[in-house]
VOVEXZA-917280 format. One record per residue (C-alpha): x, y, z; residue in three letters. Coordinates in pm, whole numbers, padded with zeros to 5 digits, always signed. Example, Ala and Ser with C-alpha at 12.3 -4.5 7.8 and 13.67 -1.06 7.14 Angstrom:
residues 2
+01230-00450+00780ALA +01367-00106+00714SER 
END
This chain:
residues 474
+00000+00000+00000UNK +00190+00265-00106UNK -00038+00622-00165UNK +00098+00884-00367UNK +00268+01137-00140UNK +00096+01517-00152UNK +00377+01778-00111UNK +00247+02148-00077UNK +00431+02463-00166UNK +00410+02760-00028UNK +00551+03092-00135UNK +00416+03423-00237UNK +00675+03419-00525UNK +00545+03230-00852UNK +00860+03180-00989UNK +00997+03033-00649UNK +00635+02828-00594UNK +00631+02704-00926UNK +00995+02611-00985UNK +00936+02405-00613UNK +00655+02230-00769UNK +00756+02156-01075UNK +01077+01961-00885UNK +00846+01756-00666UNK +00595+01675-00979UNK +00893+01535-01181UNK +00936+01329-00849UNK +00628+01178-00919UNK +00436+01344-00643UNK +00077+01556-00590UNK +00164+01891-00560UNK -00048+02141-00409UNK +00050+02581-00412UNK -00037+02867-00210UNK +00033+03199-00298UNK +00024+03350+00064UNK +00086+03155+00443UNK -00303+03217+00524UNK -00416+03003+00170UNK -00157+02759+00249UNK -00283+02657+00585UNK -00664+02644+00482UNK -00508+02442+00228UNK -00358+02188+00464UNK -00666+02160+00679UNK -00905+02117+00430UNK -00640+01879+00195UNK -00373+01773+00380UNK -00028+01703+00265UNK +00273+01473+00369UNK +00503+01732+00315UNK +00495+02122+00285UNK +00751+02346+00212UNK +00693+02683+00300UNK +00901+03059+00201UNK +01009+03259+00556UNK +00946+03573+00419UNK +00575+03637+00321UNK +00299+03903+00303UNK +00040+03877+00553UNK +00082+03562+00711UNK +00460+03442+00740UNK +00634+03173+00746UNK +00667+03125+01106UNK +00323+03167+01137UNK +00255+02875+00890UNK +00459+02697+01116UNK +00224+02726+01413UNK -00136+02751+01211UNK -00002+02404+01058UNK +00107+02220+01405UNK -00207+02375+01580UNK -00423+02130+01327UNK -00128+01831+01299UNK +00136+01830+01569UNK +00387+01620+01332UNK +00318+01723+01078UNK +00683+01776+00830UNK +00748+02157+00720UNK +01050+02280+00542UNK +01128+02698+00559UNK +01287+02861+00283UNK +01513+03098+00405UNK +01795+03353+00274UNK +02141+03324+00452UNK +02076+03654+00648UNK +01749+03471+00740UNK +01915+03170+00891UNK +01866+03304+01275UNK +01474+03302+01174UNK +01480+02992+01045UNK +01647+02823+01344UNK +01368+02973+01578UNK +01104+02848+01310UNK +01273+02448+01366UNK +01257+02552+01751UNK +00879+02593+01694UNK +00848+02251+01536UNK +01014+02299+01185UNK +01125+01988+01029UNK +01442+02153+00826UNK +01495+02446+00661UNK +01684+02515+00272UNK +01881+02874+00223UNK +01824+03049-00123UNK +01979+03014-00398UNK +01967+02668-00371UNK +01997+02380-00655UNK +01743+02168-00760UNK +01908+01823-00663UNK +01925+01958-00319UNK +01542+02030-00302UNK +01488+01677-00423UNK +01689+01534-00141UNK +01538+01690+00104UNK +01180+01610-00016UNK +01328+01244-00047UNK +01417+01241+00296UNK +01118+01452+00430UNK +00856+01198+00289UNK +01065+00871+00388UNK +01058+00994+00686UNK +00677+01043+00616UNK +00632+00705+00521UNK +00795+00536+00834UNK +00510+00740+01053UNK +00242+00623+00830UNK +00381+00235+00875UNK +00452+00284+01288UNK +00115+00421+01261UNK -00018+00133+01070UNK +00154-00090+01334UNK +00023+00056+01632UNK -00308+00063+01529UNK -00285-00296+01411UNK -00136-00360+01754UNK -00413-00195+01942UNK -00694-00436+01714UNK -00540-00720+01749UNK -00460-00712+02105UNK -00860-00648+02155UNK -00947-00978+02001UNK -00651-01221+02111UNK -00924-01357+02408UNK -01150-01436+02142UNK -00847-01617+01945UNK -00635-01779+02222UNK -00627-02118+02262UNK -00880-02195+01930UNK -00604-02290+01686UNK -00814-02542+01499UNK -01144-02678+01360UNK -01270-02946+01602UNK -01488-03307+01492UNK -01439-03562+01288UNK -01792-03622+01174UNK -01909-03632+00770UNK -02021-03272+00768UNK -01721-03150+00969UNK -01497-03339+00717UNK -01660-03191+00442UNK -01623-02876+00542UNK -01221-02877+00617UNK -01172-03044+00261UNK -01357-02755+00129UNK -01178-02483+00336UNK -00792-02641+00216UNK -00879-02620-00105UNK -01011-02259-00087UNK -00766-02141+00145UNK -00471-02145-00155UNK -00699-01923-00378UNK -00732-01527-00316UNK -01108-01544-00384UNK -01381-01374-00157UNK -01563-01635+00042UNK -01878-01617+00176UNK -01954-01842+00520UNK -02317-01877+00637UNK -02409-02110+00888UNK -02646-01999+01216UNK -02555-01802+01509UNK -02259-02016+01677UNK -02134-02249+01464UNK -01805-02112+01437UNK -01789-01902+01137UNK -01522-01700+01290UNK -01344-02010+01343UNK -01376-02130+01000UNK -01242-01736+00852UNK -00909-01796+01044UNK -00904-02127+00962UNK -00878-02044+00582UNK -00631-01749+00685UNK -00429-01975+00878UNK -00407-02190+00580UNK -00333-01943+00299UNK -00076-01765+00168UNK -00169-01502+00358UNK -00066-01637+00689UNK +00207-01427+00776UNK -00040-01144+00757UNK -00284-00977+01011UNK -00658-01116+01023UNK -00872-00883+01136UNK -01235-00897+01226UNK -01517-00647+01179UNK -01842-00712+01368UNK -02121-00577+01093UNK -02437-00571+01297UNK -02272-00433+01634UNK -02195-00076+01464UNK -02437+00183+01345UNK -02401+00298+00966UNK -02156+00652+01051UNK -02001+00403+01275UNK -01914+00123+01108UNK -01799+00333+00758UNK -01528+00522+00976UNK -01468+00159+01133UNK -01383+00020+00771UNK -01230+00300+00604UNK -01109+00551+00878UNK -01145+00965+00891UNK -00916+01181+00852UNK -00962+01415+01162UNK -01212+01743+01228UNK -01424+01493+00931UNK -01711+01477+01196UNK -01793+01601+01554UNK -01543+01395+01769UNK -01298+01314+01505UNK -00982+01479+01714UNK -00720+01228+01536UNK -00672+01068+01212UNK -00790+00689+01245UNK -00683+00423+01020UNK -00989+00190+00915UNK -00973-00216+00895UNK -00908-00210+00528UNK -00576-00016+00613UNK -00479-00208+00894UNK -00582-00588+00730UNK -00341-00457+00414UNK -00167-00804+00320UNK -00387-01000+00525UNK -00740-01104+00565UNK -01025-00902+00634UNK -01335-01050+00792UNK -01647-00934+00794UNK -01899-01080+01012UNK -02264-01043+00980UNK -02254-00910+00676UNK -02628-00901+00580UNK -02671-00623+00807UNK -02451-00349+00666UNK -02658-00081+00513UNK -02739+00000+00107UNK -02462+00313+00121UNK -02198+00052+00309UNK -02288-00207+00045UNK -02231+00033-00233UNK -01879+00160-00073UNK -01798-00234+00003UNK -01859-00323-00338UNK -01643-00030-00468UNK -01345-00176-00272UNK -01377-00526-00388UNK -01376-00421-00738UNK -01134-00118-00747UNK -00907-00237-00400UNK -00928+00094-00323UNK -01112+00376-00074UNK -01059+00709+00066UNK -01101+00791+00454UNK -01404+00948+00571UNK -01362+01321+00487UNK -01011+01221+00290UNK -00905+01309-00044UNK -00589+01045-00064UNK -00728+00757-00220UNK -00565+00450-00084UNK -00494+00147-00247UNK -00519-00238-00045UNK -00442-00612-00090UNK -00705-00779+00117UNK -00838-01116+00113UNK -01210-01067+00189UNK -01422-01310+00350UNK -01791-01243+00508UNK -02017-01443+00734UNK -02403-01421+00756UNK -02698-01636+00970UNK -02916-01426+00685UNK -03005-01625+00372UNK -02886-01372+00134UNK -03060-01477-00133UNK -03399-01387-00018UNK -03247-01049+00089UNK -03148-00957-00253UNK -03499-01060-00417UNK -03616-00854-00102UNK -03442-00571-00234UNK -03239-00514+00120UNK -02913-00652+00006UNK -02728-00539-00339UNK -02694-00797-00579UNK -02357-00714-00767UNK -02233-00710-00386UNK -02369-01069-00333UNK -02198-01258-00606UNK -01899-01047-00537UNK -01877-01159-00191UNK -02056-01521-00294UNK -01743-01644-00477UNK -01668-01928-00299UNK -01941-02040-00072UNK -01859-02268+00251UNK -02175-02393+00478UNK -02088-02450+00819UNK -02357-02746+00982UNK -02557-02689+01276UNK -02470-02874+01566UNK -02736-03099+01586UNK -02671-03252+01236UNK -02326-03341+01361UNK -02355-03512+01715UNK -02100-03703+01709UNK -01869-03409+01728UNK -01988-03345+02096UNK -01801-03572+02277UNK -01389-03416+02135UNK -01613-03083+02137UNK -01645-03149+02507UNK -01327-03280+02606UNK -01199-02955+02414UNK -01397-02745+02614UNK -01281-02914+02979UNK -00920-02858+02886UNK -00973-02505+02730UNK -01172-02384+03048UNK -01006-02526+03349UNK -00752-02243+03435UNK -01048-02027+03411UNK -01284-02253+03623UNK -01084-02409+03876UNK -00874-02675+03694UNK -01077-02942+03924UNK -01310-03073+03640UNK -01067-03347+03449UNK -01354-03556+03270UNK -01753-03635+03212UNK -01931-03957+03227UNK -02066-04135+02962UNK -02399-04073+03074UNK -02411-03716+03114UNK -02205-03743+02709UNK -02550-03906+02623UNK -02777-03660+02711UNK -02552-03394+02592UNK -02575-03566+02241UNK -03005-03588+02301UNK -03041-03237+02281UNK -03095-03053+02010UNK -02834-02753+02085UNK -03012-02425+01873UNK -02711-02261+02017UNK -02473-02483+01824UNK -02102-02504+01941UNK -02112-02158+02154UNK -02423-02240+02335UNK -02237-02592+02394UNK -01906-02403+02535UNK -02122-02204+02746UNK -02352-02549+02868UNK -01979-02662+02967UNK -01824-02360+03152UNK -02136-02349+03371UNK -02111-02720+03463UNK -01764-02660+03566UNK -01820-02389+03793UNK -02062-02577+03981UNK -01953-02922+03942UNK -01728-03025+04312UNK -01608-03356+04127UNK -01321-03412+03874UNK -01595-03639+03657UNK -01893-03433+03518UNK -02198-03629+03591UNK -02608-03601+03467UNK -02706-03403+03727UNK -02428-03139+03686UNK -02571-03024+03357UNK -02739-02740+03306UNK -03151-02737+03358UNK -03160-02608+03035UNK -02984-02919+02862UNK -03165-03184+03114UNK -03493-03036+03138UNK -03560-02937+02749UNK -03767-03209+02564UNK -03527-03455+02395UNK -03528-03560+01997UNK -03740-03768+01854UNK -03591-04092+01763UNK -03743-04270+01427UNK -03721-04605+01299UNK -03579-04737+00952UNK -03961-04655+00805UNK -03935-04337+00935UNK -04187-04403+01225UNK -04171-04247+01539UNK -04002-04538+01818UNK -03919-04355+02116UNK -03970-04017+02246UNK -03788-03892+02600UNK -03956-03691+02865UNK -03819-03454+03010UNK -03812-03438+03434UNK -04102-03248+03552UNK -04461-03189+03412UNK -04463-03073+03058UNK -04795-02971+02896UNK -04855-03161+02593UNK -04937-02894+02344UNK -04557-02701+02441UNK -04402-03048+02323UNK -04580-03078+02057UNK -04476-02787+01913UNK -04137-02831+01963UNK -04100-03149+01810UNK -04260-02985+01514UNK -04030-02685+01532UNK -03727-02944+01544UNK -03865-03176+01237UNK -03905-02819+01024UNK -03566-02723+01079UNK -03425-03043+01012UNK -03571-03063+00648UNK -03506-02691+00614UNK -03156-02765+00676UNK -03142-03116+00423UNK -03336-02889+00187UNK -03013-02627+00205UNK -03319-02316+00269UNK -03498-02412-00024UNK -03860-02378+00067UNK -04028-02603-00231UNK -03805-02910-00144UNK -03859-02837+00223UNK -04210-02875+00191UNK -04186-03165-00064UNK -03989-03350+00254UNK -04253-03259+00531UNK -04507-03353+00266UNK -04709-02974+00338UNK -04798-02724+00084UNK -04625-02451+00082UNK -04802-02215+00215UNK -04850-02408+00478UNK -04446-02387+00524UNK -04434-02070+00513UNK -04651-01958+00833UNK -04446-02243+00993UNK -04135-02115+00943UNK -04280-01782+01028UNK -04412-01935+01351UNK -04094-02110+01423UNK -03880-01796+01326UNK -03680-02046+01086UNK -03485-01938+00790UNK -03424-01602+00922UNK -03796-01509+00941UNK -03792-01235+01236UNK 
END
């Protein structure tokens, strides 16, 4: 990422000004002129510049006084006076006020070019120490989300699946898109296929979508130059800047607005932005990959989620299973969890029984692998034995109603109750709720094969999933 440097002249002289510029445009540099100190400084505040060379002597406003209007907005910012020897005492007292340097007239050329050389190399190791700091600063936020989850866990058909897919994508530089519901580990599955690229050696960083409003979340991904909007004291670097040579991931992406979308899509196509209330536009080499629980789909047909965006971001699709459709997972899931959590719990939980394994595996888990993690943590804060037994679990897990069971027909063979009274009609419903979803999920969200399965119209699918707030119905 390497922006075009902005160097700004200023001198009331328009042979002097013009003669500057025309030695930093041959550099290969934006050049921006003032003809007086007071234009020059509006011009840095409203513009900016990486670099500004400014005359001593000046009507009006002078060159000192460019010196402090300029470090009033940006403390570091890098000024060079021009100065004539008898002017070198004034000069001195101009570095004293925060001057970067200063060049005496007459002066050649190749000694302007040096000093813009140095001036904007020493520019560019701010902007990467800045780049680094910030990067720092993220990262450090959201190593206790990352520590000790280093791989994809189960060994199950689904799970397999999945991490044949995710080496094979992880090589490519193509967007993915991850769906899955809430807390199956889609943030799991975005650093797995980080971890596994090419990429590796870069930073990941995360974006959570739906957790920022729309002014928010735009200055989150692309940054603001500063006095851009009420609060904006500094310049902030967004996650595009920061994820440069890495992987960005954006979670919940179906909830980003139609002006984010259109910014987002601008980005993946063009690989490059400008800062809220910026001018520099600023080139990247991300990897992009998104994560919904939103069938995205029925939000573009809906008219809530850009199309061109979608198959941009829809490149190479990976669908993480629910929980329930890959039980056997549960029992390495747990013994994951008991070694992950002891420091934090205690370190007296070691193991569970079989029998406390089995019930874990009976229910149904809407939660998926988080809600598991959390069913664990709880038992081991309560638990006074080194062997998790049945009644250690959570009410939640032992006192829900249990999955059906069916037979090779397809007949219903055994059905457990749950401890305590249950009215019938409550059951009922959830064993419908559970046999929807489970032929919403074989069906991969498609309604007319759904309904084809449960052998109902569809219409009468649709107020059932409605009912059952399935398929991202709210």
């Amino acid at each position: 990422m390497d922006p075009v440097s902005t160097v700004l002249i200023i001198d009331d002289d328009e042979t002097m000004r013009e003669g500057c510029a025309a030695v930093a445009r041959r550099m290969g540099h934006k050049v921006l002129t003032a003809a007086g100190g007071r234009e020059g400084i509006d011009i840095f505040v409203e513009r900016g510049a990486d670099f500004v060379v400014s005359d001593m002597k000046m009507q009006g406003v002078d060159g000192l006084e460019v010196v402090r209007g300029i470090r009033e907005h940006t403390p570091d910012a890098l000024i060079m006076i021009i100065t004539a020897y008898a002017e070198v005492t004034t000069a001195v007292e101009a570095m004293r006020r925060g001057a970067w340097d200063f060049i005496t007239k007459p002066f050649n050329p190749d000694v302007l070019r040096q000093k813009i050389e140095k001036a904007l190399e020493v520019a560019r190791l701010r902007r990467e120490q800045e780049v680094l700091v910030e990067r720092n600063r993220v990262l450090s936020e959201e190593i206790k989300d990352s520590a000790g989850v280093k791989t994809l866990i189960g060994s199950s058909k689904p799970m397999t699946e999945v991490m044949s897919l995710l080496a094979k994508v992880a090589v490519t530089d193509s967007s993915v898109l991850i769906t899955g519901e809430s807390g199956t580990g889609k943030e799991l599955v975005a650093r797995a296929i980080h971890d596994l690229s090419n990429r590796s050696k870069g930073p990941f960083i995360k974006v959570s979508c739906g957790a920022l409003a729309e002014t928010l979340l735009e200055s989150e991904l692309f940054g603001h130059e500063k006095g851009s909007f009420t609060g904006a004291i500094r310049r902030k670097l967004g996650r595009f800047e920061l994820a440069h040579g890495g992987t960005l991931f954006l979670d919940e992406i179906g909830d980003i607005s139609q002006s984010i979308q259109l910014k987002l899509l601008r980005v993946l196509q063009e690989h490059e932005f400008e800062r809220v209330g910026g001018e520099e536009t600023i080139r990247v080499d991300v990897r992009c990959i998104s994560a919904t629980n939103k069938n995205l789909q029925e939000e573009v047909g809906k008219g809530r989620f850009r199309e061109d965006l979608f198959y941009r971001l829809h490149i190479i699709p990976v669908r993480i299973p629910p929980l329930r459709m890959r039980k056997e997972d549960i029992p390495v899931l747990v013994a994951h969890f008991i070694e992950k959590l002891g420091p934090r719990t205690g370190g007296k939980v070691k193991t569970i029984c079989p029998e406390a394994i089995d019930r874990l595996a009976a229910y149904d888990w809407p939660g998926n692998v988080r809600e598991l993690e959390n069913a664990i943590e709880q038992t081991m804060v309560f638990c006074e034995e080194e062997v998790i037994g049945l009644r250690d679990l959570p009410q939640s897990v032992t006192g829900a109603p249990i999955a059906v069971r069916r037979g090779v027909g397809g007949e219903i063979t055994d059905v457990h109750i749950p401890d305590g009274d249950i009215p019938l009609d409550p059951m009922l419903e959830d064993i419908e709720r559970k046999l929807i979803q489970a032929a919403y999920d074989r069906a991969d969200g498609v309604k007319a094969e759904c309904a084809r399965i449960l052998g109902i119209k569809t219409s009468a699918l649709y107020y059932k999933l409605e009912k059952y707030k399935i398929g991202g119905k709210e």
